[in-house]
C-alpha positions in Angstrom: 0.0 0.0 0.0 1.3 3.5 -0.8 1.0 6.2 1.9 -2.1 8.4 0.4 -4.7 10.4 1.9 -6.6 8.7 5.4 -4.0 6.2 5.8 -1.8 5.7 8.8 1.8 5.7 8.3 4.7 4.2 10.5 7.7 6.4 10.2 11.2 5.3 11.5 13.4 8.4 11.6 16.2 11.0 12.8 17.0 14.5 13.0 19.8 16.5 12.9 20.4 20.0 12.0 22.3 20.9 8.7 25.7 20.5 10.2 24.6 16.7 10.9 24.3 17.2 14.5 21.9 14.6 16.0 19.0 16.4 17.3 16.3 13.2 17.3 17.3 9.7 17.0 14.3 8.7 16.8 13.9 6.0 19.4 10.4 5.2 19.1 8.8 5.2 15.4 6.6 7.9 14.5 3.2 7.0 13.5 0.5 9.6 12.1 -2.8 9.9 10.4 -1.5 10.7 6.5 -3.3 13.6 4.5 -3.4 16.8 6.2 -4.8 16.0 9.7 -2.1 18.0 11.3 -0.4 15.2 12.5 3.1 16.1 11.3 4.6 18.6 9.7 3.2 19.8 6.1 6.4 19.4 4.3 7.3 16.1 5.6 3.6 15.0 4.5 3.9 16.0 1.4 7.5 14.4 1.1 6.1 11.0 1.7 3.1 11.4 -0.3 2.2 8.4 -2.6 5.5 6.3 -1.4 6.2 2.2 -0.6 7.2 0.5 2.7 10.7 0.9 2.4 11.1 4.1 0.7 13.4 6.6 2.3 12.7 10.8 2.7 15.3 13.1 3.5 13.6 16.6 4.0 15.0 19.7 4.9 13.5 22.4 7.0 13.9 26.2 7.9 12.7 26.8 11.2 9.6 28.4 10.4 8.4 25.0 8.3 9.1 23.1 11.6 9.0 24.8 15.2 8.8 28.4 14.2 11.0 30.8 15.3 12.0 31.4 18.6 9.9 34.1 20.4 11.4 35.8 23.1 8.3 37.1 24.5 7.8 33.7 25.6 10.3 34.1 27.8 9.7 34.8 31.6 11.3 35.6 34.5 9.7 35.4 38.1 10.6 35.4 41.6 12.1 32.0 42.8 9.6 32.4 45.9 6.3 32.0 44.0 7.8 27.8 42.8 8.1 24.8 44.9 11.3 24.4 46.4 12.1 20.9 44.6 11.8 22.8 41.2 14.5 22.2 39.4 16.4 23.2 35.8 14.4 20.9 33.0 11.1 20.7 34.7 8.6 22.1 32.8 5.3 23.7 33.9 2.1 24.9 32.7 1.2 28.4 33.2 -0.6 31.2 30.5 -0.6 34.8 30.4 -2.1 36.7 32.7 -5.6 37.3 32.0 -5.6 33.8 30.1 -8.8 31.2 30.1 -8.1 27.5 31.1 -7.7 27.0 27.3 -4.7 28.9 27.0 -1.6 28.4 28.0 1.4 27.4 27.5 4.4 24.9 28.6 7.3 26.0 29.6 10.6 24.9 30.2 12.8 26.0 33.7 15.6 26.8 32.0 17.7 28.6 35.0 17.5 29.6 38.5 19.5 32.1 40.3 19.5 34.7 42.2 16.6 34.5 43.3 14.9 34.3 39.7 13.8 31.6 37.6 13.7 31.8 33.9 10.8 30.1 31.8 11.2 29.5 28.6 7.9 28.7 26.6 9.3 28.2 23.1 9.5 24.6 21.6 13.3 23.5 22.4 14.1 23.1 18.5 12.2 26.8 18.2 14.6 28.8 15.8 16.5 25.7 14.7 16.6 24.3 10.8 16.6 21.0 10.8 16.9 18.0 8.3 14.2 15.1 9.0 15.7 11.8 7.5 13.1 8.5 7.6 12.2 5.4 6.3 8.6 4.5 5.5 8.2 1.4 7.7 4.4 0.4 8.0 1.2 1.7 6.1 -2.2 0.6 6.4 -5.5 2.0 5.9 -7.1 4.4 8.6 -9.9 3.1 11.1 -13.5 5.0 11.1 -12.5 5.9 15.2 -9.3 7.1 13.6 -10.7 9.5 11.0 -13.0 10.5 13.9 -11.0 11.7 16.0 -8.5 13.1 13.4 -5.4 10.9 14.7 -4.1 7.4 14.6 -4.3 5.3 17.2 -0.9 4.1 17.9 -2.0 0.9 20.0 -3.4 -0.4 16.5 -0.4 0.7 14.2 1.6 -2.1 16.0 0.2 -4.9 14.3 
């Protein structure tokens, strides 16, 4: 079966920047729901349109066409006192701006504490980064109706 519309697709992959840096080594396969479900990246989609089990896919990426660029509104800086004291660099935390609904908001990363501060850092960690998506086309199969429901594969049944 070739990877077309409605169709879910097992991915086995890395990243790495344009250098060749390893940014993702892709532990665990990536499975989607094919054909512009929002799933994955556009570009990547479109790169593995109407290919085989097997087939490989080497796409390149600015960082607008895969984490955006890095915002530095979406970075904070608040008084160490209003965090539990086990918080730590790497943790990361849900918060929203001020004003915000339930609906909004945003995770952020701890990316320092000192001096009494800590610094929050809600970009994506690959924000602002080009990147090269490298991957094999490893499974393809038709999509469930639950599936196409909901808009997503269900990676329980992509593990056949």
């Amino acid at each position: 079966m070739k990877v077309v519309r409605n169709s879910v697709v097992t991915l086995n992959y890395h990243v790495t920047d344009p250098d060749g840096v390893m940014v993702d080594e892709g532990a665990e396969p990536l499975v989607y729901l094919h054909g512009g479900h929002e799933d994955i990246f556009p570009k990547i989609e479109e790169a593995v349109e109407g290919k085989n089990v097997g087939e490989t896919v080497k796409v390149s990426m600015t960082a607008d066409e895969a984490f955006g660029d890095y915002d530095p509104e979406l970075v904070q800086i608040e008084p160490r006192g209003d965090f539990p004291k086990d918080l730590e660099v790497g943790m990361e935390l849900e918060g929203g701006p001020e004003g915000s609904d339930d609906d909004d908001y945003v995770i952020y990363r701890v990316t320092d504490i000192a001096d009494g501060k800590v610094v929050l850092d809600g970009n994506h960690p690959l924000a602002g980064k080009a990147l090269v998506f490298n991957c094999t086309v490893a499974a393809v199969r038709p999509a469930t109706a639950d599936e196409l429901d909901d808009g997503c594969a269900n990676v329980d049944e992509s593990n056949d």
